[in-house]
C-alpha positions as CSV (number, residue, x, y, z in Angstrom):
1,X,-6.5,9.4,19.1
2,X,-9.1,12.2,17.9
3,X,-12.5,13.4,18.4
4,X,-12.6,13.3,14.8
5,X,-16.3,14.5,14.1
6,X,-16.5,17.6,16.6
7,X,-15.3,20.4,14.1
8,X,-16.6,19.1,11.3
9,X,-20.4,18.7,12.4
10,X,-19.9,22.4,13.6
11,X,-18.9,23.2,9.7
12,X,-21.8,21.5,8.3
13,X,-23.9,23.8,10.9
14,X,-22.1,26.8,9.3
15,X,-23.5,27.4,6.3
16,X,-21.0,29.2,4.6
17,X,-17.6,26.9,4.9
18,X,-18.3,24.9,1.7
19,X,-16.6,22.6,-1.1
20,X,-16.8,24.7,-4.6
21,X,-18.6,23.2,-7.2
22,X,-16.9,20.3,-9.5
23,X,-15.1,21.8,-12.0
24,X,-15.9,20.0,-15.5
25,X,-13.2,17.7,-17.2
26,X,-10.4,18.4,-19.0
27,X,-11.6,15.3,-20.9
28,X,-7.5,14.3,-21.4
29,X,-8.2,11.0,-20.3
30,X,-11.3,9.4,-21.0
31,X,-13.2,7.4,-18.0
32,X,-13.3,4.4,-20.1
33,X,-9.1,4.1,-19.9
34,X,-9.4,4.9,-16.2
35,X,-11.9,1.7,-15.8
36,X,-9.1,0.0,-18.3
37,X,-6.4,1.4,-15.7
38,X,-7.7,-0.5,-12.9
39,X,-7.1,-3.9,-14.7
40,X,-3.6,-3.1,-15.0
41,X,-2.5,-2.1,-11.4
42,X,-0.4,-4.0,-9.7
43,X,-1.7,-5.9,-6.5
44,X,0.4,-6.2,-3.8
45,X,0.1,-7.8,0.1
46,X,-1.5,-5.7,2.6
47,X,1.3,-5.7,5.3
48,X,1.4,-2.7,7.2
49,X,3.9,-1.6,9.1
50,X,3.6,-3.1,13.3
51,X,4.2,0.8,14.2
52,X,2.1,2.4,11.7
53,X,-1.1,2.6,14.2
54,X,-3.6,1.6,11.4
55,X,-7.3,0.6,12.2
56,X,-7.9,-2.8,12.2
57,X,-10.7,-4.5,10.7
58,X,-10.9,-7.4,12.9
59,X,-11.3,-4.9,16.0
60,X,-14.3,-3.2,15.2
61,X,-15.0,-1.6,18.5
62,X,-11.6,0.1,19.3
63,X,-12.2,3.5,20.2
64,X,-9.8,4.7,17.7
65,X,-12.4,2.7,14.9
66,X,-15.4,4.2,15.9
67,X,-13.9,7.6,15.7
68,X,-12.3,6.9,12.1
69,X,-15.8,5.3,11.2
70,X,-17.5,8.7,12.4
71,X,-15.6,10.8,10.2
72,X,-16.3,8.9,7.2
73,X,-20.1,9.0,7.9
74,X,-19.8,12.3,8.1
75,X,-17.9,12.8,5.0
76,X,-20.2,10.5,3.1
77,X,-23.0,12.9,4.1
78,X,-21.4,16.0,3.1
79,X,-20.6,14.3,-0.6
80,X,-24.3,13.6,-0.8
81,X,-24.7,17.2,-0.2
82,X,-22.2,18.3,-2.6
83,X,-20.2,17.0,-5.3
84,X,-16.7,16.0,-3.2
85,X,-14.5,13.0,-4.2
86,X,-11.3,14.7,-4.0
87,X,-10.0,15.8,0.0
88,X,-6.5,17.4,0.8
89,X,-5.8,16.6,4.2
90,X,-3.3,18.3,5.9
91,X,-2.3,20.6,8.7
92,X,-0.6,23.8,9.7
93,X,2.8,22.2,10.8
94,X,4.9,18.8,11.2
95,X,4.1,16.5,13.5
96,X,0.2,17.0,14.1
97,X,-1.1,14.0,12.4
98,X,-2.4,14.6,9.0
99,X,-0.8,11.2,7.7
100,X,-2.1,9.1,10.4
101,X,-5.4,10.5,9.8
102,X,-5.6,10.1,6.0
103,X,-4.1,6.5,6.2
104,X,-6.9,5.6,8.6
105,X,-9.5,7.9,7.0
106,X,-8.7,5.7,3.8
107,X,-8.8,2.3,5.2
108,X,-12.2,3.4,6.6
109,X,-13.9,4.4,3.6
110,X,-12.1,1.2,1.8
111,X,-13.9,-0.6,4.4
112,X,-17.5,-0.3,2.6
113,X,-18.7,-2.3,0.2
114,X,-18.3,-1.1,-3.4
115,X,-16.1,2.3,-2.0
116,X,-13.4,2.4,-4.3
117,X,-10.8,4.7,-2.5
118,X,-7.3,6.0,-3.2
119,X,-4.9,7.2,-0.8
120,X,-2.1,9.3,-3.4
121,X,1.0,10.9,-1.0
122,X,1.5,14.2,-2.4
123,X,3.6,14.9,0.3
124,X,6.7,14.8,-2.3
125,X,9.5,16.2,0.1
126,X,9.1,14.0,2.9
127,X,6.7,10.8,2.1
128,X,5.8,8.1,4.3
129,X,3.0,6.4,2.8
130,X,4.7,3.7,1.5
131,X,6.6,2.9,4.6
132,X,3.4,2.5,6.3
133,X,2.3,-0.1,4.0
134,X,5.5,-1.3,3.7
135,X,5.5,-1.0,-0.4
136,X,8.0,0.7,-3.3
137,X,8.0,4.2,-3.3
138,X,9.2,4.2,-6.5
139,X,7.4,4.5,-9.4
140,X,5.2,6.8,-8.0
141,X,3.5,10.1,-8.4
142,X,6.3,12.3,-9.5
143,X,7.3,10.0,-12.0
144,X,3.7,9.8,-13.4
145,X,3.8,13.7,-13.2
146,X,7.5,13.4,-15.2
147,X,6.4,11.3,-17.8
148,X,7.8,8.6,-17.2
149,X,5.7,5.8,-16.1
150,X,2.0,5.2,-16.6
151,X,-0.5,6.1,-14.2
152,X,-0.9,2.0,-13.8
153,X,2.3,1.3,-13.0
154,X,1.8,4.1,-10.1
155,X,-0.9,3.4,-8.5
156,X,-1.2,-0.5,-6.4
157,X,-4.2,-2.2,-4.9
158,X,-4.0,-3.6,-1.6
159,X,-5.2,-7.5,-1.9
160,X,-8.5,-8.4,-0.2
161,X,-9.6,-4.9,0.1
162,X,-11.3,-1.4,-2.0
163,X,-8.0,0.4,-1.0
164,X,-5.8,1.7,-3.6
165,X,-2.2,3.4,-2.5
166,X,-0.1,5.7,-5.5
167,X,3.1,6.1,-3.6
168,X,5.2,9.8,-3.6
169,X,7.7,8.7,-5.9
170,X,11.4,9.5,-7.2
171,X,12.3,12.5,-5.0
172,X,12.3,16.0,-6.9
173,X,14.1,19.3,-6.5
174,X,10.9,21.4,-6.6
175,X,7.5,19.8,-6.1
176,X,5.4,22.9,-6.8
177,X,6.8,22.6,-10.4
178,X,6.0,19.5,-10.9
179,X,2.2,20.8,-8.9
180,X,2.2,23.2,-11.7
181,X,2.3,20.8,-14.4
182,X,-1.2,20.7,-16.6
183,X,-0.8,17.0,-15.9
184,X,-1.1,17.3,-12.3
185,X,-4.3,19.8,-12.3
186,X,-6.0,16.7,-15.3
187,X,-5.2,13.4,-12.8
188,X,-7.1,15.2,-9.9
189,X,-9.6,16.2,-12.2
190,X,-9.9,12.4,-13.6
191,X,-9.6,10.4,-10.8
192,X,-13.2,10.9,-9.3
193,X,-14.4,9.2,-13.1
194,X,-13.4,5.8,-11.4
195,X,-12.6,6.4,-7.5
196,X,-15.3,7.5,-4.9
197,X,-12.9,9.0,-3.4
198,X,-9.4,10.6,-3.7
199,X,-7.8,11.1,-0.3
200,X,-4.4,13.2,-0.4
201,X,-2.0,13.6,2.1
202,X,0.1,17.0,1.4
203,X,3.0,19.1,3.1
204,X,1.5,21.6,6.3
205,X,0.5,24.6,5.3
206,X,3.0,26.6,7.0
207,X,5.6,24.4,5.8
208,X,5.3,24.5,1.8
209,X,2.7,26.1,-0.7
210,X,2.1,22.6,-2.2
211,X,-1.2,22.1,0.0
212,X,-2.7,25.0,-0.7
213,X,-1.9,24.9,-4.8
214,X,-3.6,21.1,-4.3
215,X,-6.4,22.6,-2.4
216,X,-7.3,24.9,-5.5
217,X,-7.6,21.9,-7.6
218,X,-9.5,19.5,-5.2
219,X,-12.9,19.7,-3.5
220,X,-12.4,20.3,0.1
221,X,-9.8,20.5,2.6
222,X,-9.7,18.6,5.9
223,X,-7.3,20.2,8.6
224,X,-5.5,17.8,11.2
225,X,-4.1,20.1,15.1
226,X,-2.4,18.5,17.6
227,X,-4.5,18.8,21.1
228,X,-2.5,20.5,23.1
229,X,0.5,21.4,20.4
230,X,-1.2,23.5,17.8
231,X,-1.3,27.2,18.8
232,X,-4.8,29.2,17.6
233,X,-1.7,31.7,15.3
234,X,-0.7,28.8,13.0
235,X,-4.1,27.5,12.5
236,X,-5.5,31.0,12.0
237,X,-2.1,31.7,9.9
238,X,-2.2,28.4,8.3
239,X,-6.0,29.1,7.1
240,X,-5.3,32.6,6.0
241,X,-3.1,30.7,2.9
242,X,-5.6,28.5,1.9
243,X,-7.1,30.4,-1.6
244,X,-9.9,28.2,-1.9
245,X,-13.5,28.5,0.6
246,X,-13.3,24.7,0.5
247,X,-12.6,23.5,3.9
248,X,-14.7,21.0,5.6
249,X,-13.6,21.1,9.0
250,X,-10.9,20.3,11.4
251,X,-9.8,17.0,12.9
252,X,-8.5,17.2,16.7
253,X,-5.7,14.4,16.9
254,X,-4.2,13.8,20.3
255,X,-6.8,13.6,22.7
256,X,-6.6,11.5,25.5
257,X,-7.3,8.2,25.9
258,X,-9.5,7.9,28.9
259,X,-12.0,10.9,26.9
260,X,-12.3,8.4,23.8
261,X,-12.8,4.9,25.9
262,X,-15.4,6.8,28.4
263,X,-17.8,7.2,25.0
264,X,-17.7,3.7,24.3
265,X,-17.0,1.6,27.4
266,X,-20.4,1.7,28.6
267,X,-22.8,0.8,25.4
268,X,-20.0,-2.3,24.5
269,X,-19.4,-3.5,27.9
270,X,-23.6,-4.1,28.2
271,X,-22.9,-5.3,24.8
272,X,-20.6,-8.2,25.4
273,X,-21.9,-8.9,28.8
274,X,-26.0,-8.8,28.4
275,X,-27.5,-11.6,30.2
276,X,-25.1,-12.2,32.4
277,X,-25.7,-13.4,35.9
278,X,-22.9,-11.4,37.5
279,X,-22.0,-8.1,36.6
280,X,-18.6,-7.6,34.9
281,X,-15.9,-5.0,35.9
282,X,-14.9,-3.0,32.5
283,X,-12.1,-4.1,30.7
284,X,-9.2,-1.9,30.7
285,X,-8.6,0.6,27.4
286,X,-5.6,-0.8,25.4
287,X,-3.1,1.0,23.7
C-alpha cells in the first residue's frame, strides 16, 4: 500500500504546480438533463471482485483506509482552493498502480455523505474497471463516444452507495480518435454540473498519448510510481509529455507494510484497549 499524501502535501507547498482554471461550458448538454440522467442509470449490486484489494467500509482503521481517506482530504482541500472536479490518474508505465488507486480513491470520496463521485475507465485498450466490480463492460464509454448509446445507459450506480462506475466499453481500433471527438472534450466538460467529482483512470504516459490528450481537457493530474520499480527517467520522461501545468502530485504505491501499520498501530491499539487492566501485545498487521 502507499504513503498516499507525501507528494502531494509537498505540491500544495509549491506554489507553482497548479490545476488551470475551469474552462466554461460547451453548454451541449444542459445540467438540468444531467440531474434527469441520474434517474435513468441503471443500479446494479455492489460485488466486487475477492482479489480486487478495495477498501472496505466496515474496516475503517486498516492502514490501507486511512491512507485512501488522507488523500481524499487532501484532494477536498485543494478543490476548495481551486475549481477541480475532474482528476486523470495515471502513471508513467504498466503495472505501478494507477487503477488500484483510482478505484479506492473513488470509493473513498463515495464514502461522504452527499459526494456524488464517478469513476469512468478511460483506459480503452486494456480496461479493468468493470472486472473489479464485477459488472458489463459493455455499453460503455466508447459506445457513448460512438453514438450509440446514451450517456444513461453508460454510466451505473453501485446500490447503497454515492459511487457511480461508466465502464470502458466496446473495444476500438484507435482510442485517441475517439479522444478527439468534440463529444469526448463536452462529457468532461459536463460531468462536474452533476458529479463532485470525476475520477479517470487512463493508459501510462509512456505507454499511449491518451492520458495526456485527457489531461488537457481535465483539471489536474494525479501520478501513481511503484516504490522501488519506477526509475526517476520515466517519471521525469513521463512528465515531460504532459502539456498541461495541472498536476497535483504524486502517489507512492508499494510501500511496505510494516512503514504503514507502524503509523497507526500505536494511536488504535490505546484506542481499542483504554482502560484496560493488563496491557495488550499489538495485534499483528493483516494482509
Amino acid at each position: 500500500m502507499s504513503r498516499v499524501h507525501d507528494a502531494l502535501r509537498r505540491a500544495e507547498q509549491v506554489g507553482d504546480v497548479r490545476p488551470r482554471a475551469k474552462r466554461p461550458s460547451s453548454g451541449r448538454m444542459p445540467g438540468r438533463d444531467f440531474l434527469e440522467l441520474l434517474e435513468q442509470v441503471q443500479e446494479v449490486p455492489y460485488n466486487p471482485s475477492p482479489d480486487s484489494y478495495l477498501v472496505d467500509p466496515s474496516r475503517p482503521h486498516d492502514a490501507h483506509s486511512e491512507e485512501f481517506r488522507t488523500l481524499r482530504t487532501r484532494l477536498n482541500h485543494l478543490q476548495k482552493l481551486q475549481p477541480i472536479h475532474t482528476v486523470v490518474i495515471t502513471s508513467a508505465t504498466p503495472a505501478e498502480g494507477k487503477s488500484f488507486t483510482v478505484v479506492n480513491l473513488a470509493l473513498s470520496e463515495a464514502q461522504l455523505t452527499g459526494n456524488l463521485t464517478l469513476l469512468a475507465d478511460f483506459d480503452f485498450r486494456r480496461p479493468v474497471i468493470h472486472n473489479l466490480f464485477q459488472i458489463d463492460r459493455t455499453p460503455g464509454i466508447t459506445d457513448y463516444l460512438r453514438g450509440d448509446v446514451p450517456l444513461s445507459a453508460v454510466i451505473r450506480r453501485l446500490a447503497g452507495t454515492n459511487l457511480y462506475v461508466a465502464p470502458a466499453g466496446e473495444s476500438v481500433t484507435n482510442p485517441l480518435e475517439l479522444l478527439n471527438l468534440p463529444s469526448a472534450k463536452d462529457l468532461l466538460e459536463q460531468l462536474p454540473n452533476v458529479f463532485n467529482w470525476v475520477l479517470l483512470d487512463s493508459p501510462p504516459l509512456l505507454f499511449a498519448a491518451d492520458a495526456n490528450l485527457l489531461a488537457t481537457m481535465c483539471d489536474g493530474t494525479i501520478m501513481v510510481v511503484r516504490v522501488g520499480t519506477t526509475t526517476i527517467d520515466s517519471v521525469t520522461r513521463a512528465m515531460q509529455t504532459l502539456c498541461e501545468n495541472n498536476v497535483l502530485g504524486v502517489v507512492a504505491n508499494g510501500a511496505r507494510k510494516g512503514e504503514l501499520y507502524s503509523k497507526y498501530t500505536y494511536y488504535y491499539s490505546s484506542y481499542y484497549y483504554k482502560g484496560s487492566e493488563k496491557e495488550k501485545e499489538e495485534p499483528e498487521a493483516q494482509e
